[in-house]
C-alpha positions as CSV (number, residue, x, y, z in Angstrom):
1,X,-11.6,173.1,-95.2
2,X,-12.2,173.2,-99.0
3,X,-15.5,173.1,-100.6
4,X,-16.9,169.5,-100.6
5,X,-17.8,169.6,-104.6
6,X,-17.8,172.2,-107.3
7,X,-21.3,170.6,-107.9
8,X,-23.4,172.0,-104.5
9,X,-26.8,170.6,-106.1
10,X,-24.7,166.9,-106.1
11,X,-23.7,166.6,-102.6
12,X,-27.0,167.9,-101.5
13,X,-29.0,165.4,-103.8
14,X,-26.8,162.4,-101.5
15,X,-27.3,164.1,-98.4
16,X,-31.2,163.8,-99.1
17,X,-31.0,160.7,-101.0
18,X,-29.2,158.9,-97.5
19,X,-32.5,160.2,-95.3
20,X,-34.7,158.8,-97.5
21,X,-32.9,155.6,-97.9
22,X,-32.6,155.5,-93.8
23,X,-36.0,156.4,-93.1
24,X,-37.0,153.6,-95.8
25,X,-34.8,151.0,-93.7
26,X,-37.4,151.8,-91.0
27,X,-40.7,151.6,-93.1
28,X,-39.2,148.4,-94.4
29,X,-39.3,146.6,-90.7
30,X,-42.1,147.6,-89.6
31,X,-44.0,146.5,-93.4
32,X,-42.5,143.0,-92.9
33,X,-43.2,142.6,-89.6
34,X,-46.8,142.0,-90.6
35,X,-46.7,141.6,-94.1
36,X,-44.2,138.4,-95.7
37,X,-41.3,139.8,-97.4
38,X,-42.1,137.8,-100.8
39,X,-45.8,140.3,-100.9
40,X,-43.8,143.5,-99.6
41,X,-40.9,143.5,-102.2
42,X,-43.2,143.2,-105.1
43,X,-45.5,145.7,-104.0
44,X,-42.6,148.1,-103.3
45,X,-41.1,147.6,-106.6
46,X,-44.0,147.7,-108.3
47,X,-44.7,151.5,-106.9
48,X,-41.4,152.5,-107.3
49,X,-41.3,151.4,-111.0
50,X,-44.7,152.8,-111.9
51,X,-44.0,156.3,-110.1
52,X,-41.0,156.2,-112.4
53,X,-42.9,155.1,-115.8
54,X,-45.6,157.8,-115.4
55,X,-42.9,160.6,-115.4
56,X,-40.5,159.2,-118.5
57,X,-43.8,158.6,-120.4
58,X,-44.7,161.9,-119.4
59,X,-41.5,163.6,-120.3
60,X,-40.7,161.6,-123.3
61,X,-38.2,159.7,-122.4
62,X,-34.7,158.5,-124.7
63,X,-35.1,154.2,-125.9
64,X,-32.1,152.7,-125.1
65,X,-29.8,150.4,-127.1
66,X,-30.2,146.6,-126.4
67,X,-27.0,146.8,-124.6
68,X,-27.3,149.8,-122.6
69,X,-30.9,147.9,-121.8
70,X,-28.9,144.5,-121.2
71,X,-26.4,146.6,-118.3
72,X,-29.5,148.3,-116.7
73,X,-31.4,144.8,-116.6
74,X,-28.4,143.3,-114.8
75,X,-27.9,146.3,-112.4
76,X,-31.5,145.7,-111.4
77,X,-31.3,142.2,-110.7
78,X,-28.6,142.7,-108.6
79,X,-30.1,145.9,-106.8
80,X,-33.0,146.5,-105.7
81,X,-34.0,143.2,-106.6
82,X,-31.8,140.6,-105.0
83,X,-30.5,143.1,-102.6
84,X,-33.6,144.5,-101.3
85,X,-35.2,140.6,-101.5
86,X,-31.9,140.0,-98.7
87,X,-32.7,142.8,-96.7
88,X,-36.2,142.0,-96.4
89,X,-35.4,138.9,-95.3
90,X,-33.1,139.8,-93.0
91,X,-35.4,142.5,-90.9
92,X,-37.5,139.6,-90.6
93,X,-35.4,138.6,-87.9
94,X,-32.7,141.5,-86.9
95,X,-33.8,145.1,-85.6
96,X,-33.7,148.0,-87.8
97,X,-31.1,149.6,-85.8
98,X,-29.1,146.9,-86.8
99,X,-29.8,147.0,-90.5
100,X,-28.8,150.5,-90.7
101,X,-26.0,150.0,-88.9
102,X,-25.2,147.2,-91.3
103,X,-25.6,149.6,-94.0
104,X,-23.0,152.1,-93.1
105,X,-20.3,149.2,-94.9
106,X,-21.6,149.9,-98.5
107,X,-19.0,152.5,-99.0
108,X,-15.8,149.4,-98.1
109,X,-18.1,147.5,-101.3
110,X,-18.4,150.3,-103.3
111,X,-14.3,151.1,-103.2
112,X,-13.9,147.3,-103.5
113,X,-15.8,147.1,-106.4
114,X,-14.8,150.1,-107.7
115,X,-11.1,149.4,-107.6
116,X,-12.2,145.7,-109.4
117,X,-14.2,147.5,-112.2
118,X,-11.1,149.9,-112.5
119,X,-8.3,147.9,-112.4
120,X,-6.6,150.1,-109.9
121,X,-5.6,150.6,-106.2
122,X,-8.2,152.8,-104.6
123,X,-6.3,156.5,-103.3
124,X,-4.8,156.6,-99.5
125,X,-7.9,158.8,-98.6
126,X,-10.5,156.9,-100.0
127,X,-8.9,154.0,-98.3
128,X,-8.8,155.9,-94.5
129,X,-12.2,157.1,-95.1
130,X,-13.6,153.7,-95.6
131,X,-11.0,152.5,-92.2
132,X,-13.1,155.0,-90.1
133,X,-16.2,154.8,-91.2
134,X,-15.4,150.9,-90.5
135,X,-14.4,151.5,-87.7
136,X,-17.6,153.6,-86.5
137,X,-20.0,150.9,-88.1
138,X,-18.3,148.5,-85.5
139,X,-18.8,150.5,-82.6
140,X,-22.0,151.5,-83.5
141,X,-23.2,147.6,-83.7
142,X,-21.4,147.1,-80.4
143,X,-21.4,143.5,-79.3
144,X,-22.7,142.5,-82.8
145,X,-19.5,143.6,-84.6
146,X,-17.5,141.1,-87.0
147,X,-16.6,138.2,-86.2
148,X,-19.7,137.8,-83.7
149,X,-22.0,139.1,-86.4
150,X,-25.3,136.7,-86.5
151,X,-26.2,134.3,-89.7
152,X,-29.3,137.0,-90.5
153,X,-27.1,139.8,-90.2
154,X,-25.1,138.2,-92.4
155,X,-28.2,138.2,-95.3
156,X,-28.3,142.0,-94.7
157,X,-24.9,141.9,-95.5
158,X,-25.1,140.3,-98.6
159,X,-28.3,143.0,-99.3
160,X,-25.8,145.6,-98.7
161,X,-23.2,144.4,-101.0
162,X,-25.4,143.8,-104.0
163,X,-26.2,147.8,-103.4
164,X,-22.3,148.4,-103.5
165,X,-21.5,146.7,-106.5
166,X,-25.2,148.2,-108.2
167,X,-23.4,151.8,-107.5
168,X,-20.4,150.6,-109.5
169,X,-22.5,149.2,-112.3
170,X,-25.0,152.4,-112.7
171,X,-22.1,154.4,-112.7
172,X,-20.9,152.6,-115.8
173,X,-24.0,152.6,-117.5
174,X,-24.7,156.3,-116.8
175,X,-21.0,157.1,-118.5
176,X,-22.6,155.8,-121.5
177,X,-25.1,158.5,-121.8
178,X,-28.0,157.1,-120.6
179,X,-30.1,160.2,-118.8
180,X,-30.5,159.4,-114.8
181,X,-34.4,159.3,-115.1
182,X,-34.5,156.1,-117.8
183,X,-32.0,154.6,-116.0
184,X,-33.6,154.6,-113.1
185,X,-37.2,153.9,-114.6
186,X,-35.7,150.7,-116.2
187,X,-33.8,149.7,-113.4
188,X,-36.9,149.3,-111.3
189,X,-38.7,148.3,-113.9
190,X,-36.2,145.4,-114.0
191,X,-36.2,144.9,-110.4
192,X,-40.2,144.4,-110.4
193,X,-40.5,142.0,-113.3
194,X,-38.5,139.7,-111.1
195,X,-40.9,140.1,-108.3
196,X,-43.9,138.4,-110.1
197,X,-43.0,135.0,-109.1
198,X,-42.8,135.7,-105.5
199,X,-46.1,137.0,-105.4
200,X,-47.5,133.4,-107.0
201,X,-45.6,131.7,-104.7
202,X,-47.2,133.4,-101.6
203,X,-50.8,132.9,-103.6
204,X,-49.6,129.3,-104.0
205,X,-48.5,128.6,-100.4
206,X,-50.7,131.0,-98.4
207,X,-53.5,131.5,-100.5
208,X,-53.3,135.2,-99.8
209,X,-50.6,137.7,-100.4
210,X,-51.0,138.6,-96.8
211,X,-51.3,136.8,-93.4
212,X,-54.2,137.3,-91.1
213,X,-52.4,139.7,-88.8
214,X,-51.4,141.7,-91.6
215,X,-52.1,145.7,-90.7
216,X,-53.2,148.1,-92.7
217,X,-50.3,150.3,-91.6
218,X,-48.0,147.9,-93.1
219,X,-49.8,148.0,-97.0
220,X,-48.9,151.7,-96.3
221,X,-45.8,151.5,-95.3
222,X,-44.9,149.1,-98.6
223,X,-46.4,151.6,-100.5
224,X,-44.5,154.4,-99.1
225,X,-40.9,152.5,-99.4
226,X,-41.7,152.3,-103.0
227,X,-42.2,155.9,-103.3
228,X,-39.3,156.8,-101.7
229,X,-37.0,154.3,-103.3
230,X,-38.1,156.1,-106.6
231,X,-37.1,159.4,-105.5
232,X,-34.0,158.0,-103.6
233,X,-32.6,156.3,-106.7
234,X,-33.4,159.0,-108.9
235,X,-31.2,161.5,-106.2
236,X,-28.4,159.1,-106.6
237,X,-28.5,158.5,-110.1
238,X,-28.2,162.2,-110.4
239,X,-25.6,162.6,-108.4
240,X,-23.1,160.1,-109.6
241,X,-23.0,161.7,-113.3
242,X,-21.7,164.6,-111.3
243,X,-19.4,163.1,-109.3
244,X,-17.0,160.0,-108.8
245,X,-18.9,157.1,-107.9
246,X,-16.4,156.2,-104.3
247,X,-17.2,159.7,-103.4
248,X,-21.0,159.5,-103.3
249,X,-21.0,155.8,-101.9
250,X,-19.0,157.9,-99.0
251,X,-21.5,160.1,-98.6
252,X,-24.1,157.2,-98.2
253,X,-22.3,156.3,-95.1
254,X,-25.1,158.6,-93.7
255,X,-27.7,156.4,-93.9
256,X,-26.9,154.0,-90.9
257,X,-26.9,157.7,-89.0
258,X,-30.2,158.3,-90.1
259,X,-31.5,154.9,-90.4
260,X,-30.8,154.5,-86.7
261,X,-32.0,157.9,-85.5
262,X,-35.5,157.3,-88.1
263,X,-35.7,153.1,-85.7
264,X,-35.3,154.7,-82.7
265,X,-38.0,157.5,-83.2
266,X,-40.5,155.6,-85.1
267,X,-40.1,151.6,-84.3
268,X,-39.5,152.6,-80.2
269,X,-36.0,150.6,-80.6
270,X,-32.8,152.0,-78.0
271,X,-29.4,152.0,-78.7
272,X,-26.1,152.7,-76.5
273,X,-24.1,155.4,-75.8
274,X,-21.3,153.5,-77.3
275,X,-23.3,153.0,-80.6
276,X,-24.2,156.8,-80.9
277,X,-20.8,157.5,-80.4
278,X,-20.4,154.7,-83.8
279,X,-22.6,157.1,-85.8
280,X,-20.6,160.0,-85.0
281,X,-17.6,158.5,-85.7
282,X,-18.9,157.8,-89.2
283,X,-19.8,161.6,-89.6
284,X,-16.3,162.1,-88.8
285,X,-15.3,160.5,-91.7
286,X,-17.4,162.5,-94.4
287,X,-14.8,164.8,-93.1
288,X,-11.5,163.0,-93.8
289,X,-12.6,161.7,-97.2
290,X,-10.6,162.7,-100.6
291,X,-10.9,161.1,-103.8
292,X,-8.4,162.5,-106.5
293,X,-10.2,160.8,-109.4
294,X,-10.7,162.4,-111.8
295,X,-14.2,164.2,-112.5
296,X,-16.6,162.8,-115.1
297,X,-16.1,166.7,-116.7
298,X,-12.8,167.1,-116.5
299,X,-11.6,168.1,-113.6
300,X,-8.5,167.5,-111.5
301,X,-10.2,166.2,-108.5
302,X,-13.0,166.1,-106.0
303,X,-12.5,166.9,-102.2
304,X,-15.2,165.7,-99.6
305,X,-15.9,167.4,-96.1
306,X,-19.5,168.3,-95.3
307,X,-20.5,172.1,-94.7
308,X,-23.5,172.4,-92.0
309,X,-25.0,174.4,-94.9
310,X,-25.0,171.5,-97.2
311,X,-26.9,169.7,-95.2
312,X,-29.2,172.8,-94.6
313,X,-29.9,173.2,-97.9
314,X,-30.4,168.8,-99.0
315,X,-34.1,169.5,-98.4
316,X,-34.3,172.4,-101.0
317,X,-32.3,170.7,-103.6
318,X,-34.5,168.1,-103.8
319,X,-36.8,169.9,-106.2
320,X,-33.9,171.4,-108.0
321,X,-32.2,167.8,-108.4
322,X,-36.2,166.7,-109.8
323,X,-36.6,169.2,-112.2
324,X,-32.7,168.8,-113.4
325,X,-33.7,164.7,-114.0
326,X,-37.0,165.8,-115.5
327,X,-35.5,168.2,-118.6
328,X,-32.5,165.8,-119.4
C-alpha cells in the first residue's frame, strides 16, 4: 500500500480535525438538550470566532480584498452558520449517534459539489470510495437508513450538506491565496454576526437566553464546541491547501466513527452490532480511496490509504499543523 500523501503533517491534521469534529457532535447534544439551540449557536460561534481574532490580531494577520472577503462571507453563511443552525436543530430531537452517523455522507456532497464547481466527472475511485462509505453510513444507521430516514434527520441532513458544499467553497477561496488562519477567523467571524438576531429573538420570546432547566454543564459544553470548532476548522483549512479537497472530505468520513464512539461513551447512548459493523465499513473505505487530481503544487496525484502510524501520530501534529497556520 502506497503512502497515503507526500504531505504526512496533512493527513494527520484531518485525522485530528475528524475527532474533534465528532467529539463536538456530542458536546453539541448534550448543550441543546438544556440550553435552546437559537442561545447555543451564538454562543459557540461567538467563542470560536473570538479564539480566532485573538491569534490573527496577535500574529498580524494579511486584510483581504473585498472579494476574497465577499467568498469567505458567503462560505460562512452557508457553514457553520446555516449548517450548524440545522444540526442544532436537528439533535433537538434525533440522538447523537444518529447525527454522526448522518455525518459520514458529507464526503457523497463534497464529490458532488466538487464535480459541480469543476465541471467534471469525479474519478472511478473517488466515486467507489464515496459507494462504500455509503454503504457503511446505511448500515451503521440500521433501520433509519434512506428512504425510512425521519423528517429531523432529514434537517441534519441538510446541516451536513451545507458543510459539503462549504469544503468546496474554502477550497476555492484558499486557492486564491488567502492564509488558512484569516480564512478561518473571517469565516467564523461571519458565521457569528449572523447569530445576533437569534439571541434577540430568544430575549424577545423567552425573556432569557436560557430556560429554567438549563445546566451549567451545558454553558460549558457551548463554550467548549466553540473552542474546538476553532481548532477543527483551522486543521482543515490547513489541510486542504495541501491536498485535493475530495480527498480530505474522504478522510472526514471518520467523524461518524468517532462521533458515535465519543455518544456512546459520554451521552450513555447503545448502538448494534450491525451499526458497528457500519463504522468499520466506512474505515474500509479510507482504504480504497484514490483521487488522481492533480495536487495544488504540482504533483501527478494523491493516493489515500491510512497507515496505523498516521493515526498515531494525529495527536502530535496538531501543534505542528498550529504553529504552521500561525507563521503563514
Amino acid at each position: 500500500m502506497r503512502d497515503i500523501f507526500r504531505q504526512r503533517g496533512s493527513a494527520a491534521s484531518l485525522v485530528a480535525a475528524s475527532a474533534i469534529f465528532g467529539l463536538w457532535n456530542t458536546a453539541y447534544k448534550y448543550a441543546v438538550s438544556s440550553l435552546p439551540v437559537t442561545t447555543v449557536l451564538p454562543v459557540m460561534l461567538l467563542v470560536a470566532a473570538a479564539m480566532l481574532w485573538a491569534v490573527v490580531l496577535g500574529t498580524g494577520g494579511r486584510r483581504l480584498g473585498r472579494g476574497q472577503l465577499r467568498r469567505v462571507a458567503v462560505a460562512g453563511v452557508v457553514d457553520p452558520a446555516v449548517g450548524y443552525a440545522a444540526i442544532g436543530l436537528g439533535l433537538t430531537h434525533v440522538a447523537a449517534t444518529v447525527s454522526a452517523m448522518l455525518d459520514g455522507t458529507e464526503a457523497c456532497f463534497v464529490v458532488f459539489f466538487a464535480a459541480i464547481s469543476a465541471r467534471r466527472s469525479p474519478g472511478a475511485r473517488a466515486v467507489c470510495g464515496v459507494l462504500v462509505s455509503a454503504a457503511g453510513v446505511a448500515v451503521l444507521a440500521g433501520n433509519r437508513a434512506l428512504p425510512g430516514i425521519g423528517r429531523w434527520d432529514l434537517v441534519v441532513l441538510a446541516g451536513v450538506a451545507c458543510a459539503g458544499l462549504c469544503n468546496v467553497l474554502t477550497d476555492r477561496v484558499l486557492s486564491d491565496d488567502v492564509p488558512p488562519l484569516t480564512m478561518t477567523a473571517c469565516q467564523m467571524g461571519f458565521a457569528a454576526l449572523c447569530t445576533f438576531p437569534l439571541l434577540g429573538l430568544q430575549w424577545r420570546h423567552a425573556g432569557a437566553l436560557a430556560g429554567q432547566a438549563a445546566r451549567p454543564a451545558a454553558w460549558a459544553a457551548a463554550i467548549a464546541c466553540g473552542a474546538g470548532l476553532a481548532i477543527a476548522f483551522l486543521l482543515y483549512n490547513y489541510a486542504i491547501t495541501r491536498i485535493p479537497v475530495i480527498t480530505a472530505g474522504m478522510i472526514l468520513n471518520a467523524i461518524p466513527v468517532c462521533g458515535v464512539g465519543a455518544a456512546v461513551l459520554f451521552l450513555g447512548e447503545r448502538i448494534s452490532w450491525a451499526q458497528a459493523g457500519g463504522a468499520v465499513i466506512i474505515l474500509i473505505a479510507f482504504f480504497l480511496f484514490e483521487e488522481g487530481a492533480d495536487h495544488r503544487e504540482g504533483s501527478a496525484g494523491v493516493t489515500l490509504g491510512l497507515h496505523a502510524a498516521d493515526v498515531q501520530t494525529a495527536a502530535k501534529a496538531v501543534p505542528n499543523c498550529l504553529r504552521g497556520l500561525l507563521t503563514r
